[in-house]
C-alpha positions in Angstrom: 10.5 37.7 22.1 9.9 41.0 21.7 6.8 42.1 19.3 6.3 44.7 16.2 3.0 45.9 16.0 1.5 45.3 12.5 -0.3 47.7 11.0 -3.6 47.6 9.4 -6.7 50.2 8.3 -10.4 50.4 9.4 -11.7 48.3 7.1 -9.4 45.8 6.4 -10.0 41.7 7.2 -8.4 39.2 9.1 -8.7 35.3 9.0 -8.2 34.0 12.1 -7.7 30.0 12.5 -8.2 29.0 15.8 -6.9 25.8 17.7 -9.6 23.3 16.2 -8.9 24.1 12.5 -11.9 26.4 12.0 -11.2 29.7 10.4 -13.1 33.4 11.1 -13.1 36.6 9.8 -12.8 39.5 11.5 -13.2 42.9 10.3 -11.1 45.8 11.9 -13.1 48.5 13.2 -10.2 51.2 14.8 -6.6 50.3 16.0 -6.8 50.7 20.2 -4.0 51.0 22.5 -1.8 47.6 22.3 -4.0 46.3 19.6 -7.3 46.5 17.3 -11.0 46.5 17.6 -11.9 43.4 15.8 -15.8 42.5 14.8 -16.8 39.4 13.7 -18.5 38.5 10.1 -21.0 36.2 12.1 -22.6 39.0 13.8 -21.4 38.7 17.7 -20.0 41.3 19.6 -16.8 43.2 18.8 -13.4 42.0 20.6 -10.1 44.0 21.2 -6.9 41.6 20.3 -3.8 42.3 21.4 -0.7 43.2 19.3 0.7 40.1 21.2 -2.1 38.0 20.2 -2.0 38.9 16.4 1.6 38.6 16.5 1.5 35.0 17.9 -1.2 34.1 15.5 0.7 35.9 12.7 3.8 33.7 12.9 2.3 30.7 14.1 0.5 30.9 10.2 -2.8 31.2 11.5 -3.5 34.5 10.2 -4.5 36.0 6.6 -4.9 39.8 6.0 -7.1 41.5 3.5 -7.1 44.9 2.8 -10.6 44.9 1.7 -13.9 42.9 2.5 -14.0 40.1 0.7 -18.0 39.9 1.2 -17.8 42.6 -1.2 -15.7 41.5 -3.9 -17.1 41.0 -7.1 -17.3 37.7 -8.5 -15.1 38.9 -11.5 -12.1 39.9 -9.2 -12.8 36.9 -6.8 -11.9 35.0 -10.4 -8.5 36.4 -10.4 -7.2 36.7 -6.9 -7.9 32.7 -6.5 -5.2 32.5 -9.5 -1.4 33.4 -8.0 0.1 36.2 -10.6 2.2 33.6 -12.9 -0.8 31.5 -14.0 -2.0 34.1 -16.4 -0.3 34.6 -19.9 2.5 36.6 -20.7 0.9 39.2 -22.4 -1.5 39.6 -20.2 0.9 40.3 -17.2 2.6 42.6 -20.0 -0.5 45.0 -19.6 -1.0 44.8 -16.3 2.3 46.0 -15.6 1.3 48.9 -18.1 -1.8 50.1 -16.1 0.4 49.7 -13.0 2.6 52.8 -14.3 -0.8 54.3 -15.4 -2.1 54.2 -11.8 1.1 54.9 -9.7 1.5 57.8 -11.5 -1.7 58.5 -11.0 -1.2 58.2 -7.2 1.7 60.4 -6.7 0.3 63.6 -9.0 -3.2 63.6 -7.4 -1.9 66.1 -4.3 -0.5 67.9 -7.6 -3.6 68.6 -9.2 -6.7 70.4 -8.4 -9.2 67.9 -9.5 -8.6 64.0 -9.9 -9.2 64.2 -13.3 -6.8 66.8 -14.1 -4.1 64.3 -12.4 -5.0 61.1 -14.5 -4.6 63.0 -17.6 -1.3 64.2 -16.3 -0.5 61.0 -15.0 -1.8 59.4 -19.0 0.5 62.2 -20.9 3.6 61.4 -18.9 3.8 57.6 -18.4 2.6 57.5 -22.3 5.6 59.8 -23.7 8.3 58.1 -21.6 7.7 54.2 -22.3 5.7 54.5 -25.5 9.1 54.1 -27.6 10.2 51.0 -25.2 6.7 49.3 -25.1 6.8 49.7 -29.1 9.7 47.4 -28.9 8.6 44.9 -26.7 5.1 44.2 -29.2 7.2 44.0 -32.3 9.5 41.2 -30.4 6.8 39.4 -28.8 4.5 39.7 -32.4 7.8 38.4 -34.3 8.2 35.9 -31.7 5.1 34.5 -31.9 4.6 34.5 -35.3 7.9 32.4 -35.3 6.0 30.1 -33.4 3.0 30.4 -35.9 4.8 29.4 -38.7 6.8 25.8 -37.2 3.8 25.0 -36.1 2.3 25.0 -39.6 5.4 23.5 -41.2 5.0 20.6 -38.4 1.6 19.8 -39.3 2.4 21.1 -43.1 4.9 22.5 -45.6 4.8 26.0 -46.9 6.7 27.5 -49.1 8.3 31.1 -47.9 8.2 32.7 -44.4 5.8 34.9 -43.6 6.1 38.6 -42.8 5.9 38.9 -38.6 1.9 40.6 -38.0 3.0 44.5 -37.1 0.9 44.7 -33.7 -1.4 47.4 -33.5 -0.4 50.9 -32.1 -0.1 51.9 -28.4 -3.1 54.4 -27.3 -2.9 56.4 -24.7 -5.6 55.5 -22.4 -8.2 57.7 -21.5 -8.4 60.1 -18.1 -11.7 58.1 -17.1 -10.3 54.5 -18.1 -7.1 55.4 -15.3 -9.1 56.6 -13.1 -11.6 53.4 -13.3 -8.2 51.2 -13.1 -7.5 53.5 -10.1 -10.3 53.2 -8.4 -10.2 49.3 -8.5 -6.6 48.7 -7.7 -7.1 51.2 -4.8 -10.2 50.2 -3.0 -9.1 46.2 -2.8 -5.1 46.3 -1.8 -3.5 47.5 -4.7 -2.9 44.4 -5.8 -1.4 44.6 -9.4 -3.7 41.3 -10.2 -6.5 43.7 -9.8 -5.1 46.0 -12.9 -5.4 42.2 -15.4 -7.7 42.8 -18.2 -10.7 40.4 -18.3 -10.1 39.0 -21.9 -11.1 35.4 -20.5 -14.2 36.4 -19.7 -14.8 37.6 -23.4 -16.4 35.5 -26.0 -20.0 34.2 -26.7 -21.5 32.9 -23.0 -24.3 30.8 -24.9 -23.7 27.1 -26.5 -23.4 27.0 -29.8 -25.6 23.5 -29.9 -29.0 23.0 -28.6 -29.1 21.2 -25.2 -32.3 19.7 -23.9 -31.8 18.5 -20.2 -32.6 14.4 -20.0 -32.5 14.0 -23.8 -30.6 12.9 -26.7 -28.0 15.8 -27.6 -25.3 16.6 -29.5 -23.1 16.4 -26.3 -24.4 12.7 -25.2 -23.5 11.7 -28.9 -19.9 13.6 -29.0 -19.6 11.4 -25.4 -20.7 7.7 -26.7 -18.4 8.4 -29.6 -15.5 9.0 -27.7 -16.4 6.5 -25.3 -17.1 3.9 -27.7 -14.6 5.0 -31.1 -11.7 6.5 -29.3 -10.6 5.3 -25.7 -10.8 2.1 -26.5 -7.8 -0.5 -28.1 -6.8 -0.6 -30.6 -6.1 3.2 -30.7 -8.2 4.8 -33.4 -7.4 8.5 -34.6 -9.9 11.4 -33.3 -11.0 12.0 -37.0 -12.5 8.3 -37.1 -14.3 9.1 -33.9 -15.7 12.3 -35.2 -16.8 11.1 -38.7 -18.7 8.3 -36.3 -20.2 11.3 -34.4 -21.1 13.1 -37.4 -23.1 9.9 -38.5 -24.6 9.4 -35.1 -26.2 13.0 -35.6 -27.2 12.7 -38.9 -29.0 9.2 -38.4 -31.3 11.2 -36.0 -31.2 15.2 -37.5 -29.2 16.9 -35.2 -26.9 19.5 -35.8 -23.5 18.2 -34.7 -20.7 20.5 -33.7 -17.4 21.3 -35.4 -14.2 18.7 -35.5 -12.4 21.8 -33.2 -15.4 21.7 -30.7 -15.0 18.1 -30.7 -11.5 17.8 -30.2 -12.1 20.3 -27.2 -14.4 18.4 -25.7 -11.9 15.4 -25.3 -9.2 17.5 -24.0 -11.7 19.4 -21.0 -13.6 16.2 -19.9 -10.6 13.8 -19.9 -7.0 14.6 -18.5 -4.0 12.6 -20.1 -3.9 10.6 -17.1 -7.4 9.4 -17.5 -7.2 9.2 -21.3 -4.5 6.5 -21.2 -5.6 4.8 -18.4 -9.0 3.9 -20.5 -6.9 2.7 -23.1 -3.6 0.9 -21.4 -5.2 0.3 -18.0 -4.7 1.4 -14.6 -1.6 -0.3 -13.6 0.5 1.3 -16.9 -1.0 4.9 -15.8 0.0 4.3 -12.4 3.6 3.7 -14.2 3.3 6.4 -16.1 2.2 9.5 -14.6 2.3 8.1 -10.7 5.0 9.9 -8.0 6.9 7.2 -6.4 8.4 7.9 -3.2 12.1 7.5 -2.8 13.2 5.2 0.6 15.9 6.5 2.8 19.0 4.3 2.7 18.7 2.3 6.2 21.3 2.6 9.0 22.9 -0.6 9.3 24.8 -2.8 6.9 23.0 -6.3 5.7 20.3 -4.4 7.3 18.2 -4.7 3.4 20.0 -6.5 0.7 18.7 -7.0 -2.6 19.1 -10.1 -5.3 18.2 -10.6 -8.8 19.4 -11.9 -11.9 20.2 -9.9 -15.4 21.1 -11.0 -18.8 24.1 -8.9 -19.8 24.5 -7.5 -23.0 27.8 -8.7 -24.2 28.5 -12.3 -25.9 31.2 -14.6 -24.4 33.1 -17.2 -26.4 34.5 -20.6 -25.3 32.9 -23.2 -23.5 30.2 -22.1 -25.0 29.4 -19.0 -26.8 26.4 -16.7 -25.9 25.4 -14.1 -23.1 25.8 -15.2 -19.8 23.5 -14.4 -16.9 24.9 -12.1 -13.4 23.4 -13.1 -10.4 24.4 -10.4 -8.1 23.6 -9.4 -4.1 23.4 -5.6 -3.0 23.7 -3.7 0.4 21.3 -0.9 0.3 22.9 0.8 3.5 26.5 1.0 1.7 26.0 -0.7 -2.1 28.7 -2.5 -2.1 28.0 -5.8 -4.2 28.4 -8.3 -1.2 28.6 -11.2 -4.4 27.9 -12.5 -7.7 27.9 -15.4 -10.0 28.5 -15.2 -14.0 27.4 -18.5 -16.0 25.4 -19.4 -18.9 23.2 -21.0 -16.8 19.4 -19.4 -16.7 18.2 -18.1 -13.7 17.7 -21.3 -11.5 18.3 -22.5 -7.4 22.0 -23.2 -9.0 22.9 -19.4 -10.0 21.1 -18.4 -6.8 23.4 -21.0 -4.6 26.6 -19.7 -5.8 25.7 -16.1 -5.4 24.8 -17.0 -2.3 28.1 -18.9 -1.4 30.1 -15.9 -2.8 28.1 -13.1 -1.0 28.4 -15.2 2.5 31.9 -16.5 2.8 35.0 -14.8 2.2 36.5 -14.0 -1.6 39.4 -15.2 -2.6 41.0 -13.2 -5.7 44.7 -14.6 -5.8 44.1 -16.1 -9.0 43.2 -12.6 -11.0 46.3 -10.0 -10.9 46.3 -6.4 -10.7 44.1 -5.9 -8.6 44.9 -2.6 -6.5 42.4 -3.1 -3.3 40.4 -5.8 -1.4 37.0 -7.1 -1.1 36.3 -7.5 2.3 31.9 -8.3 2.1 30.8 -11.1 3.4 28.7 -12.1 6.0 25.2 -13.0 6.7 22.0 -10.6 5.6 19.0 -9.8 7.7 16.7 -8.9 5.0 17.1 -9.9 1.5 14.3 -8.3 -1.2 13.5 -10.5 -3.9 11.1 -10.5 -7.0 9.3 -14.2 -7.4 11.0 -16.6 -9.1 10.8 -20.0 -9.0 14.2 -20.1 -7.7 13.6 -18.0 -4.7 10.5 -19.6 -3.3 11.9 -22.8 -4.1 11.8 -25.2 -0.6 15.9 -25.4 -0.1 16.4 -21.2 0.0 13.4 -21.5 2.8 15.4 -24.2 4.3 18.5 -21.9 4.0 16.4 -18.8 5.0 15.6 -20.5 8.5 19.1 -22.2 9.1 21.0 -18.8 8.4 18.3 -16.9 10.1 17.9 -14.7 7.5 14.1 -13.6 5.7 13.2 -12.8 2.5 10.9 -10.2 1.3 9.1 -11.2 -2.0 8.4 -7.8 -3.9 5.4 -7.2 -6.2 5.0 -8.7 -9.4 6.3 -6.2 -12.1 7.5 -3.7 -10.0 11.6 -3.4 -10.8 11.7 0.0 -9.5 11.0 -1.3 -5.6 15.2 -2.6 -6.1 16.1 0.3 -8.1 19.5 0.2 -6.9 20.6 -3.1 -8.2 18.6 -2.4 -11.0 20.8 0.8 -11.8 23.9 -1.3 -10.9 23.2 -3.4 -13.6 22.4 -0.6 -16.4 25.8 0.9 -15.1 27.7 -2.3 -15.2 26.5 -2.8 -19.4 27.7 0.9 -19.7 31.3 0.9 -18.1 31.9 -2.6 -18.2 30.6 -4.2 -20.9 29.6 -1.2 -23.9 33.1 -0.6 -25.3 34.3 -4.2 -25.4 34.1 -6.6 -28.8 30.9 -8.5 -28.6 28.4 -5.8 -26.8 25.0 -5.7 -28.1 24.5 -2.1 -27.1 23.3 0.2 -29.9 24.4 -2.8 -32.7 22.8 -4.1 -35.5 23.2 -7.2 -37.2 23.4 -5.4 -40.6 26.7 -3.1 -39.4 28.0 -5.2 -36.3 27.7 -9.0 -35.6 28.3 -9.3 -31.8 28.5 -13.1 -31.9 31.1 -12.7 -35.1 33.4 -10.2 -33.0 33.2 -11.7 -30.0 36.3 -11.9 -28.1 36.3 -12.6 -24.3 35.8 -16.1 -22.9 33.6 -16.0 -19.5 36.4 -16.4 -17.3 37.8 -13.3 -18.6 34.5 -11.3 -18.5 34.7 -12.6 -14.9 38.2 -11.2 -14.2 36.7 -8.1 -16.1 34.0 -7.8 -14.1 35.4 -8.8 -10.7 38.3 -5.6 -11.0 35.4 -3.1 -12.2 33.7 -4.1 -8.9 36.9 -4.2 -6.8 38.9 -1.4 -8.3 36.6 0.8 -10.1 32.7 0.8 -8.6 33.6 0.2 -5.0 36.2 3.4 -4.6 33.9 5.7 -6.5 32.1 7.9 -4.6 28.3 7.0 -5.0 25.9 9.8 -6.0 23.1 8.5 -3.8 25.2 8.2 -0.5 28.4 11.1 -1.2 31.3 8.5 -0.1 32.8 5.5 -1.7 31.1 2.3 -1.7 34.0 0.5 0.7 34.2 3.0 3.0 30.9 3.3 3.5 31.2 -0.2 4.6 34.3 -0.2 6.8 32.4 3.0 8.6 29.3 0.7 9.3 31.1 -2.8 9.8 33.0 -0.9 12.6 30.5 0.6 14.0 28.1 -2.6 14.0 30.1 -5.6 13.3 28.8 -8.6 10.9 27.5 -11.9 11.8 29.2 -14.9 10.1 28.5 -18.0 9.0 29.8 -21.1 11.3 31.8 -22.4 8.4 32.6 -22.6 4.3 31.4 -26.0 4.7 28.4 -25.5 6.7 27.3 -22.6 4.1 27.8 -25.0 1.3 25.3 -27.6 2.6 22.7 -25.4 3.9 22.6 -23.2 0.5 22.8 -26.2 -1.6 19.5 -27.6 -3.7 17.1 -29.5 -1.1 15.5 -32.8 -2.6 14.3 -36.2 -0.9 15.4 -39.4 -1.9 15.3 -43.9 -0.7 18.4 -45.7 0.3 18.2 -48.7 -1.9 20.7 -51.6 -1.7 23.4 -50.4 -4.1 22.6 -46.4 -2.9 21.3 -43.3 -3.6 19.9 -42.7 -7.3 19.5 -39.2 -8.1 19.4 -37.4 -11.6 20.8 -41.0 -13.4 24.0 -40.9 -10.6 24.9 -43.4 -7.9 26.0 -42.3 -4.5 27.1 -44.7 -2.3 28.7 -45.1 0.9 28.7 -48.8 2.4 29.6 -47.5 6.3 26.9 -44.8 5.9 24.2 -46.3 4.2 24.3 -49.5 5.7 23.7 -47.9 9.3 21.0 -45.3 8.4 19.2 -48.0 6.2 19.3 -50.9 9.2 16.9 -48.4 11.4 13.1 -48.6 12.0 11.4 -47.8 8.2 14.6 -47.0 7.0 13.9 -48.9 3.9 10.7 -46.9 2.5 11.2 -43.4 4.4 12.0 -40.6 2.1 15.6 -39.0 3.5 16.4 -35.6 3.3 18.9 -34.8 0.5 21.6 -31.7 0.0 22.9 -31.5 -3.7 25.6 -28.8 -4.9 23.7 -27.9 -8.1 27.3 -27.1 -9.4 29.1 -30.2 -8.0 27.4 -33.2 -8.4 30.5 -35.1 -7.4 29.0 -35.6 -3.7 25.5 -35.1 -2.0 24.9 -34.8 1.7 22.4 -36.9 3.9 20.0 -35.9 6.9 20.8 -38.1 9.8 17.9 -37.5 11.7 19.4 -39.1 14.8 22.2 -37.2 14.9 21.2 -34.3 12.8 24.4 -34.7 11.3 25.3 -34.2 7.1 27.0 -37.1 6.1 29.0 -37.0 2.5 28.3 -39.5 -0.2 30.7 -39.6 -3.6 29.1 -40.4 -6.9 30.0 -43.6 -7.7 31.3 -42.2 -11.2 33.7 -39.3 -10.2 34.8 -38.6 -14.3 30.8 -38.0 -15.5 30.0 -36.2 -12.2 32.7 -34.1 -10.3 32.5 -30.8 -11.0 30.1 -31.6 -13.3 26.8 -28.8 -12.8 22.8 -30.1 -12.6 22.9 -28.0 -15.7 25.5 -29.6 -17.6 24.5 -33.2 -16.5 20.9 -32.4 -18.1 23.0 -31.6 -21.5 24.5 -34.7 -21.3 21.4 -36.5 -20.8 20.0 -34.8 -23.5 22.7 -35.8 -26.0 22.8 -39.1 -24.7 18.9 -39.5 -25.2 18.7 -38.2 -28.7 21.7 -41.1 -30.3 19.9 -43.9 -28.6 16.7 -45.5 -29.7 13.5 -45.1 -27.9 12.7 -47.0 -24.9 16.7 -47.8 -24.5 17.8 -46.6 -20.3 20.8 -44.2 -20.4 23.5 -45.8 -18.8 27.3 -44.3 -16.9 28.6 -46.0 -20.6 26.6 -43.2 -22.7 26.9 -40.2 -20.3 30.5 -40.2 -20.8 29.9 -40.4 -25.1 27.9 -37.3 -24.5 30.1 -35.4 -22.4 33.0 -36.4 -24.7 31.0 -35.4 -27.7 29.9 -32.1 -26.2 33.2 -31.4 -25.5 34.8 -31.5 -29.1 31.5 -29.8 -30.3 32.5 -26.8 -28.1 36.3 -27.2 -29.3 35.4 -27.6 -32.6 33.2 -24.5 -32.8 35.5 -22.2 -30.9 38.6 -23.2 -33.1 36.9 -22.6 -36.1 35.4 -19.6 -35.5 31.7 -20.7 -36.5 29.4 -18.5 -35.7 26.7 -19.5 -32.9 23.2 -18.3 -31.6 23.1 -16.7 -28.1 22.0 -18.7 -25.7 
């Protein structure tokens, strides 16, 4: 590569940093042939360096120039170079700019004139007559401007009658020979950096405290602190002029002069930042919430590679069976978000919601029963990883069961931290926006007193399920996704190709191993679970001739939304075996949810003490059922569930 020789003046400084991270400064003596006579700050002997070396160390970022010593800079300028050029005010930079004119002109008249001074008074007259007209201007703008400012400030903090006239800022001087030529010789012994031309009105002001401070003693200062500490960062919030009044006292009780509410009030905003201010007061987890930088995860490369699960309440209210907002229980591929499944019910969040989302995201969908819909859903399969918050349901025993017979894991996330599945978490705020906002029965933006959702309700759940299921097929799955720039589908037709999916071994199969794991005896009539018989004589008989087979707890598989049949562990075999309720009308197709209602119902018209029998369960589903007909054919009004 070929090499420019950079230029630089006796005088000048470089920092070097070498290999190990350590940084020197070198002062440049005289420019040699191919290079510069460099001498060290520490005192050792001068070294020539190469135009090759500085331009290696000058584009590897290991070297700084100076056009000055810094050794010899005073501490006022050291002040402003540390700052970069934009930190300081506006109208400071404004003059700044003005001395810069003031000095360049300066610059280019002084091989006009005989004497320096002669030139800066040139240079004064000349830059003064052609921009004092446009400089005039700019004050009256910015002096209007501000006192714009001014004057909503006061009407925000309190109502005034009238505007106020704008202040008319004061004239523009033209600066003295000797004040150019002291700007001059400033900006041109350290780089003729315009920085160097900013007045020093931060540095004005009274230097001294205004309150007497005696080290390792009772001050003003300690009390203004323990007030704080003790009247203001503290819940329940109290206002800064409680804590002051309690500061004022705190000086009084011992004859102190205490300092001014402004004085106090700039106390608390030096010592604590807003950060540390709320922290005290909410705690450190909700300022971590608050003010912390999150870092946003890459999108990994295979499909099923991270899937995540959880359960929302949507915001609409559906009508007949039962009215009220039903819960969504949806799965989603981080690689591709597509929704591999989801379940809609009235049902809480339980192992039964989780099951059928499950079921749906694992096996094939069929959508023949819901028409027009233009386009496929072709997810299904088996995850690798799914992320999960900690519900009950999810560290229940039967999904760890499932978890090791699909050969799948589960991460549990965090307590309280929603933003670690942000993309299903998004997927439902967008599905209560497009799907559910505009229809009869949202709850979005509605108030009772205006709009009664339960009142206008219109959609049973099977057709908020239709609804749903097209906005996912049709609508979210061929939009192209901001996060990933392609549609959701053929995102996942690009990766299922590329690495194909592993199945499950069959519908059945998936059933048993995602359904509800409990243990239960054989006795001689059955299997008693939940109040149900299951019984099969050919079965039973068999398993409950072996060794123990009497008093050994066997391993049970219930459909939590099927409790027409339950499955058996043959532990010789390892086989399921099927066993119908005995009572197919109280029980098939009958969900662990549903059968607890009945239970309920049946509990609450018998007297105490009296065992629910097959007889009342089908009272109670009977009566529930022309309660829900009832209610939905008169119109009454019902509480969400």
């Amino acid at each position: 590569m070929t090499v420019v020789p950079l230029k630089f003046r006796p005088g000048d400084t470089l920092a070097i940093r070498d290999a190990a991270g350590e940084t020197a400064l070198w002062g440049v003596v005289e420019p040699k042939r191919g290079g510069y006579l460099l001498k060290p700050y520490d005192g050792s002997d001068p070294r020539t360096w190469s135009d090759d070396d500085l331009d290696d160390a000058y584009g590897s970022r290991q070297l700084t120039h100076f056009p000055y010593d810094p050794r010899s800079l005073p501490k006022s300028l050291v002040e402003i170079l540390d700052k970069t050029w934009e930190y300081w005010p506006k109208e400071v930079r404004r003059e700044a700019e003005r001395r810069l004119a003031y000095v360049s002109m300066a610059d280019t008249l002084l091989s006009t004139h005989p004497t320096k001074l002669q030139a800066f008074e040139a240079a004064a007259e000349a830059v003064h007559a052609a921009h004092h007209e446009m400089w005039k201007i700019e004050d009256q703008e910015f002096a209007a401007k501000r006192a714009g400012e001014e004057a909503a400030l006061r009407c925000r903090r309190k109502p005034t009658w009238g505007t106020a006239d704008p202040v008319e800022p004061p004239p523009i001087r033209k600066p003295h020979p000797r004040t150019i030529q002291r700007w001059y010789r400033l900006w041109n012994s350290f780089g003729r950096d315009i920085r160097l031309l900013i007045p020093h009105q931060h540095r004005r002001g009274n230097r001294k405290p205004g309150l007497p401070y005696v080290s390792n003693a009772t001050t003003p200062y300690t009390l203004m602190a323990e007030a704080v500490e003790r009247y203001y960062l503290h819940m329940p919030r109290k206002r800064k002029t409680y804590a002051y009044r309690q500061y004022v006292k705190a000086c009084e009780a011992i004859q102190l002069p205490s300092a001014s509410y402004r004085t106090f009030r700039r106390f608390i905003e030096r010592t604590y930042t807003e950060r540390e201010e709320f922290e005290r007061r909410y705690g450190r987890r909700a300022a971590y919430l608050k003010y912390g930088i999150f870092d946003r995860t890459t999108p990994p490369e295979r499909p099923l590679e991270e899937v995540e699960i959880d359960h929302c309440l949507i915001d609409l209210i559906a009508t007949h069976p039962l009215t009220g907002r039903p819960w969504l229980t949806a799965l989603l591929d981080r690689a591709t978000r597509v929704i591999l499944g989801a379940h809609l019910s009235f049902e809480p969040p339980s192992y039964a919601c989780l099951q059928r989302a499950l079921v749906h995201a694992f096996w094939k969908k069929d959508l023949s029963s819901i028409d027009g819909l233009a386009h496929d859903w072709p997810c299904h399969v088996v995850p690798e990883w799914i992320f999960s918050d900690n519900g009950r349901e999810l560290r229940s025993r039967s999904l760890r069961l499932t978890e090791d017979m699909l050969d799948f894991g589960i991460v549990y996330l965090p307590v309280k931290s929603p933003w670690l599945k942000g993309a299903l978490e998004r997927l439902f705020g967008t599905i209560g926006v497009q799907v559910f906002s505009h229809q009869e029965g949202t709850l979005l933006s509605r108030t009772k007193d205006f709009y009664d959702p339960v009142a206008r309700a219109r959609r049973s759940l099977p057709e908020v399920n239709r609804m749903l299921v097209k906005w996912i097929v049709d609508d979210y799955h061929m939009t192209v996704h901001g996060t990933l720039g392609a549609r959701p589908l053929e995102k996942w037709l690009e990766l299922t190709e590329r690495y194909p999916v592993r199945p499950v071994p069959s519908f059945d199969h998936v059933i048993r191993m995602t359904g509800e794991l409990v243990t239960g005896s054989i006795s001689n009539v059955g299997v008693h679970y939940d109040g149900l018989l299951y019984a099969d004589k050919r079965i039973l008989e068999e398993l409950r001739a072996r060794r123990g087979g009497l008093k050994r707890a066997w391993t049970l598989r219930i459909d939590p939304y099927d409790l027409g049949e339950i499955a058996i562990l043959d532990d010789e075999t390892g086989q399921w075996h099927t066993l119908p309720c005995t009572d197919q009308d109280v029980s098939r197709h009958v969900s662990k949810y549903q059968h607890r209602v009945h239970k309920l119902i049946a509990k609450r018209n018998l007297a105490a003490g009296v065992r629910i029998t097959v007889q009342h369960l089908r009272k109670a589903m009977a009566l529930a059922e022309d309660s829900v007909r009832t209610l939905f054919e008169q119109g009454a009004r019902a509480s969400s569930v």
